[in-house]
Steps between C-alpha positions, in 0.01 A plus 500: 500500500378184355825329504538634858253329588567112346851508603314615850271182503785289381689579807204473688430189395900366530511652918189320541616191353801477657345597857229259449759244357682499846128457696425193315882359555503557876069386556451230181664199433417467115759670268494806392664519214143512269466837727803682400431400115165644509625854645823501225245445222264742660780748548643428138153563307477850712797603403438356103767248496408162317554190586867338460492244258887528362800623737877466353689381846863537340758247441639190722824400451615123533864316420425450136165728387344832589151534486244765448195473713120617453254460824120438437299502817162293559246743661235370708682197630537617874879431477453119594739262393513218301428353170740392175587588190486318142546538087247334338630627071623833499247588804651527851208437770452530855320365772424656842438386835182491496464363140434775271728425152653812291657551172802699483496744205806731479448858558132452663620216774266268620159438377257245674353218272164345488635196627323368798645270766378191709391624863745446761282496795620862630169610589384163705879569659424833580105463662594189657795605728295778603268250757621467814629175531801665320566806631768364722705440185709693239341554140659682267237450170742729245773206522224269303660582170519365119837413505599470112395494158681307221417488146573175324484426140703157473410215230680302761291600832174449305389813562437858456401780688567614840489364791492642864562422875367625822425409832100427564292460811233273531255653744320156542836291592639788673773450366773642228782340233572631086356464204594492108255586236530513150326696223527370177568694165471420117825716382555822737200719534490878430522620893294879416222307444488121638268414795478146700328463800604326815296191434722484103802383791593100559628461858748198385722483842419576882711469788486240742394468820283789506658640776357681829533817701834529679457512859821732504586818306323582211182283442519444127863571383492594135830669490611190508285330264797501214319439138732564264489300176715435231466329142809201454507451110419155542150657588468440861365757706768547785324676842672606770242440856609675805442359853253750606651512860417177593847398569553360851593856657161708636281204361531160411739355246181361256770271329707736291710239415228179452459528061109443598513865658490740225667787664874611500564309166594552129204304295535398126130506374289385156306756402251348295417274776640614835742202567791591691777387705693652764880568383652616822437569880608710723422825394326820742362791322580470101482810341663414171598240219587474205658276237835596317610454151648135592174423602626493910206602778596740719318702790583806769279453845506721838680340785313622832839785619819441223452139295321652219615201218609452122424132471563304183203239519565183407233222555491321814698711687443654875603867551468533865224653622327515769811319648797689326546820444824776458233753677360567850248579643403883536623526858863401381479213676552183313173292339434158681636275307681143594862607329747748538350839416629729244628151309293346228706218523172218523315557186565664159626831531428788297693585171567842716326722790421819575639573861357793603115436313510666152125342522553415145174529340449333142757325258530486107713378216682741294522418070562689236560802671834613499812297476635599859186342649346258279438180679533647909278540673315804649344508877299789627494630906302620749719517791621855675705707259821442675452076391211460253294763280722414236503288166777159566670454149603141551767280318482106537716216364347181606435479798733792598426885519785712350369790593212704677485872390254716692378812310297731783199655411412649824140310381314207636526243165181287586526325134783503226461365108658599162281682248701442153739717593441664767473382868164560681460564873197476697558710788311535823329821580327374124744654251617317173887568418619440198891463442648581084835436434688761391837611388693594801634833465877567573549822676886539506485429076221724431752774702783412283318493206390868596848619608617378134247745381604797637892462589807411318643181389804553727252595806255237449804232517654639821143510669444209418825353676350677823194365471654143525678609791169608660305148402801331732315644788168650397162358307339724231186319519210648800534378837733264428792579702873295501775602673416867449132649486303515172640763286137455345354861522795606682458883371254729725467174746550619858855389646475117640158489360449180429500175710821409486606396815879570464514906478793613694400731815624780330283431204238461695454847699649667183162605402336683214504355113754367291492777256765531225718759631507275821533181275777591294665617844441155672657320208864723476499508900265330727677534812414887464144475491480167691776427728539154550288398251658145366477662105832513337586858331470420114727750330414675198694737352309560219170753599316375205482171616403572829223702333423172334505283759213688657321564167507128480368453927239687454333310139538204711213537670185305478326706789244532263383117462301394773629160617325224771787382750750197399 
């Protein structure tokens, strides 16, 4: 009766949720995302579940390594977006939009620090726009965000400890730009139980002009407010400042491409004493940089519709923007600039472009990781899943890309840096990934090696020779399909099951599963179970080995590992 009753309230509790969930998202205009958490925790402690701290996702597959995945989610965090990841030793943290800094620790996930951090001015943001005087404008307060964290030990930087960026507002200006601070450290502090307070943080680099309210759009556009930072090993602090908006098309061009304006450029600063100079122009909405193994800057930025960039910065160089761009603007129609659109012939042009938006999201360097990508580069996405919610495992040679290998996730990557070895993924909706190598398993051999087990020699070796013939057409690996479908799981799998998109008509309203009877039938004469069907008749005279064959269909099956999309 007891039970009866919490699994009672717990669906009480989800109805409600879920009908009051739909009030608040056709009458309110804040989200509602902090609503639905509250009634899944609610409903979880009714029904005695605990809290997730560890989930095994499954594998992703790429050209050259497989990884196994683990998913930690952040609870509490509203499912806003933002933030960046770094390693500071053998610790990986995190920062979050609105500034709180965690310590990853495998098998509990995230744990929050006592580290304290400078006031942004999110609260003056937030009472101020409520007066009247700017009601007639667009606020959206969540996209005032920290934008990164990087830890730096470097004898040549002269410095160490970690330093952050994020966009402030200064209530009394009115007005709105970035800002790096610094925390100092003597050797690397023990995270469980190291404290600093927001005034122990040197603001050693703002933004300028301070810049206003946009008449147009969104007042204060902090998706746009780039922030990414990088380390070069000759100790500069390399940081990537987006435009803001302020680019000529819903508000004025504020001189995106004067070096005085510090917006929409790549900025090499001293971090002991905040001396900088601006390396290149150009740029829109930054989202990543890094520095490779030869010591080379490069960046990934949003275009406005298509033109999201890989740029190899070099110093003194114009990429474009606001007056060039490979995108358009969201109507389709093209941006108003002087040249031909769709061009980039007038300034630099990007090392390569995303066309549609993959929105890619953060860049790093990979080293010492695995031989097949040491020295790329690695991009997350945050685009739609058909283009972007994807890593970008990217080759270079100079200034050339060789290659540009998307690996979907079917996840929005908001941040992307390697852990030792492993990869870590800050995703939005708050969840941590974390990607481990691991041997990739080889379905078609582990069959063999099983059909050596339990046939003959002279079996085994005539299988074998029909197995080849099936590879011409067919993949053994899952949802990878060639000329044939996947024979991947082929055994109990209903008939033109998967989404291959060659199945012959008859195939396809054959119906029912492909069990073995029906296999081994298929194989000595497909036209009488599917005619039409394009399948040549293999014939085997020997029963044993058509016995074998299946034996051998059926252990190649990795139905069992859960896989995310490639």
């Amino acid at each position: 009766m007891r039970r009866f009753s919490v699994l009672f309230s717990a669906l009480a509790t989800l109805i409600l949720g879920l009908v009051g969930g739909a009030y608040l998202a056709t009458h309110h205009s804040e989200p509602i995302a902090a609503f639905y958490n509250k009634v899944a925790k609610k409903t979880g402690r009714l029904l005695g579940m605990e809290a997730e701290k560890e989930n095994t996702v499954g594998y992703i597959e790429s050209t050259f390594l497989r990884f196994a995945t683990k998913l930690y989610r952040l609870p509490d965090t509203n499912w806003k977006k933002g933030g960046g990841l770094t390693v500071m030793g053998d610790t990986l943290l995190l920062i979050i939009q609105d500034g709180r800094i965690y310590r990853f620790e495998d098998g509990k996930g995230l744990i929050q620090t006592g580290i304290e951090v400078p006031d942004n001015g999110f609260a003056d943001y937030v009472d101020l726009v409520k007066q009247p005087e700017f009601s007639n404008q667009v606020h959206k307060p969540d996209s005032m965000r920290y934008n990164d964290i990087l830890y730096v030990d470097s004898d040549a930087s002269g410095f160490r400890g970690l330093i952050i960026s994020y966009t402030f507002f200064d209530r009394e200006k009115r007005c709105h730009g970035s800002r790096l601070a610094k925390l100092p450290f003597d050797g690397i502090p023990d995270l469980k139980s190291f404290a600093a307070a927001a005034a122990d943080w040197d603001v050693f680099f703002e933004t300028t002009p301070c810049l206003p309210f946009r008449l147009q759009g969104t007042a204060l556009e902090g998706i746009q407010a780039g922030g990414r930072m990088a380390l070069h090993p000759d100790g500069r602090l390399i940081f990537a400042s987006g435009d803001y908006a302020h680019d000529g098309i819903e508000t004025p061009d504020i001189g995106l491409m004067d070096p005085a304006v510090l917006y929409g450029k790549v900025i090499s600063i001293v971090i002991p004493t905040g001396e900088f100079r601006v390396l290149s122009v150009g740029h829109r909405n930054l989202q990543g940089v890094t520095v490779d193994t030869k010591g080379e800057i490069w960046t990934v930025e949003h275009g406005v519709r298509g033109g999201d960039e890989l740029n190899h910065i070099r110093e003194g160089l114009n990429y474009g923007w606001p007056k060039e761009s490979l995108g358009t603007l969201y109507t389709g129609q093209p941006l108003p600039f002087d040249g031909p659109p769709g061009r980039h012939d007038t300034y630099t042009r990007p090392a390569f472009a995303w066309l549609p938006s993959a929105a890619t999201s953060a860049l790093t360097t990979i080293d010492n990781f695995d031989p097949t990508w040491d020295g790329d580069l690695l991009a997350g996405a945050l685009s739609s899943p058909e283009y972007g919610q994807s890593l970008y495992h990217i080759r270079t040679d100079g200034d050339s890309v060789v290659f540009v290998e998307r690996i979907e996730l079917e996840r929005r990557v908001r941040y992307v840096t390697q852990f030792g070895k492993r990869i870590a993924l800050w995703l939005d909706l708050t969840d941590l990934m974390i990607l481990t190598p691991v041997e990739r398993e080889d379905p078609l051999g582990r069959a063999i090696d099983a059909l050596a087990e339990a046939y003959d020699a002279d079996v085994v070796a005539s299988t074998k020779g029909l197995l080849q013939a099936c590879s011409e057409c067919h993949s053994f690996m899952p949802a990878q399909s060639a000329a044939g479908p996947t024979l991947n799981g082929v055994v109990g799998r209903k008939v033109a099951g998967t989404a291959f998109e060659g199945y012959s008509e008859a195939l396809s309203n054959a119906g029912g599963t492909w069990e073995e009877d029906r296999l081994k039938a298929f194989v000595s004469d497909p036209q009488s179970i599917a005619p039409g069907t394009p399948m040549p008749a293999i014939p085997v005279q020997d029963p044993r080995v058509l016995d074998a064959l299946v034996f051998t269909l059926r252990h190649a099956d990795t139905s069992a590992d859960e896989h995310l999309k490639y």
